[in-house]
VOGU-3710 file (C-alpha; in Angstrom, 3 decimals, decimal comma):
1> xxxxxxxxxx> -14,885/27,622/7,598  -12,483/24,220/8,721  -9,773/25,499/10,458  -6,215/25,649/8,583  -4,265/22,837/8,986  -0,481/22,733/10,461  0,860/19,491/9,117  1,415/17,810/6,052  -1,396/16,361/4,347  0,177/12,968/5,095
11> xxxxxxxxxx> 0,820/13,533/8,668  -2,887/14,862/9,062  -4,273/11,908/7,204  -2,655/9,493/9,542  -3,092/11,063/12,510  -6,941/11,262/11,572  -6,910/7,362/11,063  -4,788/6,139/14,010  -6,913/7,789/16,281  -10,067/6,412/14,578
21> xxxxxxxxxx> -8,711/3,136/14,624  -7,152/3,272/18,028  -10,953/4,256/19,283  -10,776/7,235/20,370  -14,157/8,546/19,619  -14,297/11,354/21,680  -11,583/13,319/20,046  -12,618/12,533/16,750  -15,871/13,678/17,449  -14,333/16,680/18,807
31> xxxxxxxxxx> -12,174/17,058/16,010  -15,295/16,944/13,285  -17,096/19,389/14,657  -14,389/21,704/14,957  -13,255/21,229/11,266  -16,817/21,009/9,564  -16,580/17,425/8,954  -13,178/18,227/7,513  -11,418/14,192/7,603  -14,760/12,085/7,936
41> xxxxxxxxxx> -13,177/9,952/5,799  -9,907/9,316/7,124  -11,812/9,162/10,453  -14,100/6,759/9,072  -11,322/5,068/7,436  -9,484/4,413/10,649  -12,559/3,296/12,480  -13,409/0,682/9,834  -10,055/-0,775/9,956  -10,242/-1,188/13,948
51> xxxxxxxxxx> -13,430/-2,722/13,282  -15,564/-0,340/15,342  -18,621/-1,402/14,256  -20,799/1,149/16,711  -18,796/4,274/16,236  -18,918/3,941/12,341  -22,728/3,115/12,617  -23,232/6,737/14,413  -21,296/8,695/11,565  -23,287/6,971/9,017
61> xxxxxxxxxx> -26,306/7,830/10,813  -25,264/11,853/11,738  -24,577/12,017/7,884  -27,333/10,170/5,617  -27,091/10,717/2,401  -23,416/11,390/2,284  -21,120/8,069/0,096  -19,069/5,717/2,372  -18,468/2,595/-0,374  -14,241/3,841/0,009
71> xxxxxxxxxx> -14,722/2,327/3,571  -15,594/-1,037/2,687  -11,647/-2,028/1,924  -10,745/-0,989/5,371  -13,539/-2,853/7,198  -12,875/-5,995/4,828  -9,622/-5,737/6,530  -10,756/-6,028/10,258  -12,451/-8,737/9,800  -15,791/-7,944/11,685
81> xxxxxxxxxx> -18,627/-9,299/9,404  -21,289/-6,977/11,126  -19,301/-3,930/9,917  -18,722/-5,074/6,301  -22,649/-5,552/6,369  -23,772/-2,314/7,472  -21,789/-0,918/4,707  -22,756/-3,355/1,914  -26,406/-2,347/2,387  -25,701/1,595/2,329
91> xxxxxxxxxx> -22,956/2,247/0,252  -22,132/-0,013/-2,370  -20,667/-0,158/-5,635  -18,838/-2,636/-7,957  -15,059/-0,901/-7,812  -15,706/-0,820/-3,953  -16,567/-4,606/-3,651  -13,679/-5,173/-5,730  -11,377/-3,248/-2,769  -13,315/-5,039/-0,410
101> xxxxxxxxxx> -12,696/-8,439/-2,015  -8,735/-7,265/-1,626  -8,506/-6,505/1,563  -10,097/-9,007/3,009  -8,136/-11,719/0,965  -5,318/-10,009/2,136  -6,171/-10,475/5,560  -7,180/-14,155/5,302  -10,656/-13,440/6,425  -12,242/-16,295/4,638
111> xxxxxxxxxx> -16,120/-15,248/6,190  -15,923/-11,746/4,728  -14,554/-13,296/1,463  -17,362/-15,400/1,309  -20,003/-12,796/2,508  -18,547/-10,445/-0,331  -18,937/-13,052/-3,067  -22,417/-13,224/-2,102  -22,971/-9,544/-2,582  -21,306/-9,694/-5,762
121> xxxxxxxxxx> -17,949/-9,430/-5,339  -16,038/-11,388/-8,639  -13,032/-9,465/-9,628  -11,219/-12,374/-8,753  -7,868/-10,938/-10,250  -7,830/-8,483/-7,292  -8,671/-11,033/-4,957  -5,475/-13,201/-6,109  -3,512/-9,781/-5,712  -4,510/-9,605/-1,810
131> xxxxxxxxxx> -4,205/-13,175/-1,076  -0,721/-13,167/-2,797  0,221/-9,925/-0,644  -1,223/-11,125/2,446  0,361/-14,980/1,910  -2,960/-16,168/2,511  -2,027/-19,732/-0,036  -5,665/-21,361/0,599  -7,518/-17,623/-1,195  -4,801/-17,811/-3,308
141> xxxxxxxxxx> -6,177/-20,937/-4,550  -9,793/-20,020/-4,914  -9,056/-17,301/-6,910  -7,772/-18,947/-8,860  -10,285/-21,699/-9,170  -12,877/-18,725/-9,559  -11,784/-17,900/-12,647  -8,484/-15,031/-11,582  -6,285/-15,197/-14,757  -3,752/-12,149/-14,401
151> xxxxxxxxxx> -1,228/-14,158/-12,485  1,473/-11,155/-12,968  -0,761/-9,154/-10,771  -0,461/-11,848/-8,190  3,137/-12,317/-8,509  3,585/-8,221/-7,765  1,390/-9,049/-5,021  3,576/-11,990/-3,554  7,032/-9,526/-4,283  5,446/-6,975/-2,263
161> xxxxxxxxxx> 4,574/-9,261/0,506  7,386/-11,328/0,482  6,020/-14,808/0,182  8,441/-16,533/-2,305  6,036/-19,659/-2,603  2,822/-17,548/-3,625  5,646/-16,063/-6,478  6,436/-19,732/-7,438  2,959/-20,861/-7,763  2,088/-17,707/-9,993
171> xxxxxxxxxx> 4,955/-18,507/-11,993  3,698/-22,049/-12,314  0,550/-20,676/-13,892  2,197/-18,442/-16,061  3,239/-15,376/-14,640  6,551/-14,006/-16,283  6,703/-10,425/-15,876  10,230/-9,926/-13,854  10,840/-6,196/-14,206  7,208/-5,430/-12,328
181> xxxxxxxxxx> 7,811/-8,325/-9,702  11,665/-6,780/-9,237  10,149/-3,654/-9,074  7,683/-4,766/-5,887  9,795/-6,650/-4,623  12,384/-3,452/-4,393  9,829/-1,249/-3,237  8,946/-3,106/-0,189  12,293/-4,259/0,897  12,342/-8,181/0,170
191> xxxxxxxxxx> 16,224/-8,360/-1,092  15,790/-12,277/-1,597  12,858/-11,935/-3,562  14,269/-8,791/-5,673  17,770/-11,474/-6,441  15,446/-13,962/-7,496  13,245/-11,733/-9,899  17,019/-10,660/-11,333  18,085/-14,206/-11,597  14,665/-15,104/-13,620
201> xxxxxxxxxx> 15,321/-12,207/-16,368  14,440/-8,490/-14,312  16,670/-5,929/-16,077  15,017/-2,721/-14,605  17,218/-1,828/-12,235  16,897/2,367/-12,071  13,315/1,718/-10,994  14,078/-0,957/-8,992  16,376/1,854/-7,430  14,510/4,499/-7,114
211> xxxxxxxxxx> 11,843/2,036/-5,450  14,183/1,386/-2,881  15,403/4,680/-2,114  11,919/5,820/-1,737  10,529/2,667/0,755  14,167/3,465/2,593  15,487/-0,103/2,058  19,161/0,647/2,349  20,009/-3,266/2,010  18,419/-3,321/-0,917
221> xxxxxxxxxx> 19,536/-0,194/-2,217  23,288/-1,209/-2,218  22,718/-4,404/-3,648  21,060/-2,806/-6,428  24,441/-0,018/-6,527  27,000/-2,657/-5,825  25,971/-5,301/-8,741  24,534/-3,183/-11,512  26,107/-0,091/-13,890  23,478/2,510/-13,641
231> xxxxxxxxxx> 23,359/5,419/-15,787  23,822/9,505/-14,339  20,113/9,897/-15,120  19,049/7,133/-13,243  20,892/7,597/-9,861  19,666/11,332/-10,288  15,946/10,328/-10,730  16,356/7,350/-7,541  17,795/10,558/-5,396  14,963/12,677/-6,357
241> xxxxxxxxxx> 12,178/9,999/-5,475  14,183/9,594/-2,043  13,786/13,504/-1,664  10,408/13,423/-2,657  9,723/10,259/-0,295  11,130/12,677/3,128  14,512/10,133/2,902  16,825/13,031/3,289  19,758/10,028/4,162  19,571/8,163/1,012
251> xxxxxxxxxx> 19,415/11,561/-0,698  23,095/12,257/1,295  24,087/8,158/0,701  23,570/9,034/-2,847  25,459/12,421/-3,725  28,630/10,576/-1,631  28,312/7,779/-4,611  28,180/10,185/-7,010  25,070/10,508/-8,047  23,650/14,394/-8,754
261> xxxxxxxxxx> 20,591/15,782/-9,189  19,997/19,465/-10,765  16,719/20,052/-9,860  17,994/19,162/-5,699  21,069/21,141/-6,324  18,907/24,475/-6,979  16,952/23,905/-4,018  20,195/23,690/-2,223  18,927/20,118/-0,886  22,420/18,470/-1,519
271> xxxxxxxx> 24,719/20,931/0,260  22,758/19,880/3,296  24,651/17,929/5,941  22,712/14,994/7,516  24,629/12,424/10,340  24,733/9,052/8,262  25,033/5,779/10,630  27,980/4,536/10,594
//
């Protein structure tokens, strides 16, 4: 029986993969047989993002028969070719290729883009979203010359990214959905980028909030609190997702604006004192 663990799901999950990725083998090794196997693929994860291609290559073989196609997206993302083969001809199927596709348009790897195509790979719209999110212009393009047509999906991408020209030239081809771009934009901390989705029609602001609150992106936060009127409900929910999100600060930030929350109240979360900078 694995062993109980003593950290959050989260924390354990990371941990897992920075090791992986880091290389060290040895204690994730350790760690495996220890645990029955218990994080192979948060181990696996890790070591297909640091592009290991020999360590990976042993856990396939230790466990044959077992499904690695979730790995693919991660070694897309390193870059190393050999990797991305070894798990195109074991485990393989068409939602992982799409992942794969992602990541490594993200990344700006151009030979595992191509290498993926040849597999299969044509969900083209996911492709746009990495390239977008990576500000990788030149995949950008070929998406969109392959046939990618849900340019709102690459506009969230560029929002999230920051990359306000991959945002113009989705907008060029069409792309028009502010409130989802705002709503990126918000929940990875581009403050330029969440102005200009405002300035272009966004009107979502509560989400656009809580978004914030949640990523901790104070800056964006009070510009969000200084410029809009934002109903009790809203401020409530945006200090709840900042609980839920471990941003016990913002939850503080909040209550002193006057937002309240019942549900944080009963746990006694808001009488708690944190240190805010100053």
């Amino acid at each position: 029986m694995a062993a109980l663990r003593t950290e959050s799901v989260s924390a354990y999950d990371k941990r897992l993969k920075r090791l992986a990725q880091e290389g060290h083998f040895e204690e994730c090794l350790a760690h495996l047989k220890k645990h029955d196997d218990d994080g192979i693929f948060c181990i696996l994860k890790g070591a297909c993002r640091g592009g290991h291609y020999n360590f990976v290559r042993h856990l396939f073989d230790e466990r044959k028969g077992w499904y690695f196609g979730s790995t693919l997206r991660d070694a897309a993302r390193s870059g190393n070719e050999e990797l991305v083969t070894l798990i195109l001809d074991h485990h393989i199927c068409g939602t992982e290729l799409s992942m794969g596709l992602k990541g490594a348009c993200r990344r700006g790897h151009r030979n595992i883009v191509d290498l993926l195509i040849k597999r299969g790979a044509n969900d083209w719209d996911q492709g746009l979203y990495g390239a977008c999110r990576g500000g990788q212009l030149d995949l950008a393009y070929l998406m969109l010359r392959k046939g990618a047509k849900d340019v709102n999906l690459g506009m969230n991408g560029a929002c999230s990214g920051g990359h306000e020209g991959l945002g113009l030239l989705m907008i060029h081809h069409g792309a028009d959905q502010w409130d989802r771009g705002f709503n990126c934009a918000c929940a990875h901390g581009h403050l330029k980028l969440a102005e200009w989705m405002v300035a272009r029609g966004a009107g979502n602001y509560g989400k656009g909030l809580s978004s914030a609150c949640g990523g901790g992106h104070w800056a964006v936060m009070d510009y969000i609190l200084a410029e809009f009127n934002l109903t009790d409900r809203e401020l409530g929910f945006a200090m709840e997702h900042a609980y839920v999100c471990d941003q016990p600060e913002i939850v503080q930030y909040l209550a002193q604006k006057g937002a309240f929350s019942k549900v944080l109240a009963e746990k006694g979360i808001l009488s708690v004192s944190v240190q805010l900078d100053t």
